[in-house]
C-alpha positions as CSV (number, residue, x, y, z in Angstrom):
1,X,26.2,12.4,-18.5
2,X,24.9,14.7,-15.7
3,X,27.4,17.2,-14.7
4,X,27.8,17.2,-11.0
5,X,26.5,21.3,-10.8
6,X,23.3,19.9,-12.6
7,X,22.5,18.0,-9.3
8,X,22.0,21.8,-7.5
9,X,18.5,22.4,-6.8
10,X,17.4,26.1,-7.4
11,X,16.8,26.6,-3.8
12,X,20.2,25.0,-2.6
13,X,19.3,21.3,-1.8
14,X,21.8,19.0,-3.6
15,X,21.3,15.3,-5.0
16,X,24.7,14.2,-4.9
17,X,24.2,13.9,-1.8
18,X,21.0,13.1,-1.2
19,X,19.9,9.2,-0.1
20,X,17.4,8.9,-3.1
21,X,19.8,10.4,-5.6
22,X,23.0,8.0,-4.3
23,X,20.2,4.8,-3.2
24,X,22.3,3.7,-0.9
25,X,19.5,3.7,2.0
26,X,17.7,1.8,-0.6
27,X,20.1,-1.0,-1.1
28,X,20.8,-1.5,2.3
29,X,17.4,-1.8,3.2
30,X,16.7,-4.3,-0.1
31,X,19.8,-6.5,1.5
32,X,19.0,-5.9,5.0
33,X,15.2,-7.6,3.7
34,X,16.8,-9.7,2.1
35,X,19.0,-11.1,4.8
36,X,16.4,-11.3,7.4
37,X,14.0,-13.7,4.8
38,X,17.2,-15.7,4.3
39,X,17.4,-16.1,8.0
40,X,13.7,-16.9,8.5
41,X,13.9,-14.5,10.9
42,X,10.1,-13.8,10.9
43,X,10.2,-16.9,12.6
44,X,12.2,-16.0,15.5
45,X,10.9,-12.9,16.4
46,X,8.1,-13.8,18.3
47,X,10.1,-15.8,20.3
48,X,12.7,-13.1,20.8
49,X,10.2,-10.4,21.5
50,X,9.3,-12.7,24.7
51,X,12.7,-12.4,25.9
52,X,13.4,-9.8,28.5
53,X,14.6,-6.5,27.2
54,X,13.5,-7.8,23.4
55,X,10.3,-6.3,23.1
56,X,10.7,-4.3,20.4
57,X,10.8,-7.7,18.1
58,X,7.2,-7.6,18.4
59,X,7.0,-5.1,15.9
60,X,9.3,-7.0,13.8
61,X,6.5,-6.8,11.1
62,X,6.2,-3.0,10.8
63,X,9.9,-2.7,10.9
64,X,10.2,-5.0,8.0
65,X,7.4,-3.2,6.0
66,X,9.7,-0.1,6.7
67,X,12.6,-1.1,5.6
68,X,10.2,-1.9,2.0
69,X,9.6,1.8,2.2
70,X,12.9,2.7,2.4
71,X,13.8,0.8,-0.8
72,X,11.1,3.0,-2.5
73,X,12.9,5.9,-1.8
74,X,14.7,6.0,-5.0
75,X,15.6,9.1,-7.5
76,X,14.3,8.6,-11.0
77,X,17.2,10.9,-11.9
78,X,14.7,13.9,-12.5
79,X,16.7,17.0,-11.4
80,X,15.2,20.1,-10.4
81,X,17.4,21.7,-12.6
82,X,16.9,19.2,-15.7
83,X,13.0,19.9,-15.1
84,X,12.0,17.4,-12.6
85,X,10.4,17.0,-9.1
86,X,7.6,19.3,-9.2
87,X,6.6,21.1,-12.3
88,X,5.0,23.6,-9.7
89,X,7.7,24.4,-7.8
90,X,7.2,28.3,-7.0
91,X,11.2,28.2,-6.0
92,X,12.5,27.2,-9.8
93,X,9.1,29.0,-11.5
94,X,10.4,32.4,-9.6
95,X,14.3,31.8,-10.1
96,X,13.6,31.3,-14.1
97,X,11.5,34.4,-14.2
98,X,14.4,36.8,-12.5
99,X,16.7,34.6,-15.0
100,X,18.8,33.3,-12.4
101,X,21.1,30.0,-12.1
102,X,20.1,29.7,-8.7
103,X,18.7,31.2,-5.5
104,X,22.0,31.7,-4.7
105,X,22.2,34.5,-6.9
106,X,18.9,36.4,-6.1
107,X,20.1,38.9,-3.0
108,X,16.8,38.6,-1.2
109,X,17.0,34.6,-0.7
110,X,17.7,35.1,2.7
111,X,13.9,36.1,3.5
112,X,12.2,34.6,0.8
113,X,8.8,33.6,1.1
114,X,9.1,30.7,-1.3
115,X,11.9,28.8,0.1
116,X,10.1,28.8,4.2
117,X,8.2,25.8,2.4
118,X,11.9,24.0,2.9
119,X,12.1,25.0,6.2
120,X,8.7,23.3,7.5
121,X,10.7,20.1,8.9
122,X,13.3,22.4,11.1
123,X,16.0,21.7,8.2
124,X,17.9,24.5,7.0
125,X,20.6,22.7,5.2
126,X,19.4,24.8,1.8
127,X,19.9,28.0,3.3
128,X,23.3,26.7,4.6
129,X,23.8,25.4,0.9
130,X,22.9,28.7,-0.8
131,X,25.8,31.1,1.3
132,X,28.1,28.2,0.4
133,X,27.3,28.4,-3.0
134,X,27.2,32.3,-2.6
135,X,30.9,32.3,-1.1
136,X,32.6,29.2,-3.4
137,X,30.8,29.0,-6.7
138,X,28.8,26.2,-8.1
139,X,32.0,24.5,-8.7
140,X,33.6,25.0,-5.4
141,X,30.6,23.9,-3.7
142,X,30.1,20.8,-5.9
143,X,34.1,20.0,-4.3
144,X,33.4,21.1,-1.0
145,X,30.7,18.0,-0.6
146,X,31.6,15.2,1.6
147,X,30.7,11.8,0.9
């Protein structure tokens, strides 16, 4: 069984929280497919996309694929911290070689070269994670999450 302080990342990030890690994206997307086949609603959408105000039903197709891709999006319970993801991660490679639990130890994480790769999409929820981690603990943290 994984303990719940397994599921912090190195850099922050957390999969007990995460879509992929939970599935629930996934499951609603499989049921959501599942629904609309049920429904024939394939069918229909042609005909609704002619209605006005309905346009978007013409790209009931690409909507459906997307909702496939969604149901891909599915941890294969490969931690960061249990040695999965990315074998080449710079951010686990250089907090193993200070001997460190986490970033959240290493006083310099703050301007840290290797975790701006996180930061590419505008998301800073890993630096937000690592003070958090910082001020409560791995355990405190792990409480501290809303689901």
């Amino acid at each position: 069984m994984v303990k719940k302080t397994d599921l912090i990342a190195y850099c922050g990030l957390y999969c007990g929280t995460c879509p992929s890690y939970t599935q629930e994206a996934a499951d609603l997307a499989r049921d959501l497919r599942k629904e609309l086949r049920r429904h024939k609603f394939e069918k229909h959408a042609g005909f609704i996309a002619k209605i006005p105000g309905c346009k978007a039903f013409k790209n009931y197709k690409e909507g459906y694929d997307l909702l496939g891709a969604i149901m891909k999006i599915r941890c294969r319970n490969k931690f960061c911290r249990l040695g999965g993801w990315s074998s080449g991660c710079e951010i686990r490679k250089c907090a193993k070689q200070k001997g460190l639990a986490g970033c959240w130890l290493c006083d310099e994480f703050e301007k840290c070269k290797n975790l701006k790769v996180l930061e590419q999409s505008g998301d800073t929820t890993h630096l937000k994670n690592l003070r958090k981690i910082r001020r409560l603990g791995t355990e405190g943290f792990v409480r501290a999450q809303v689901r």
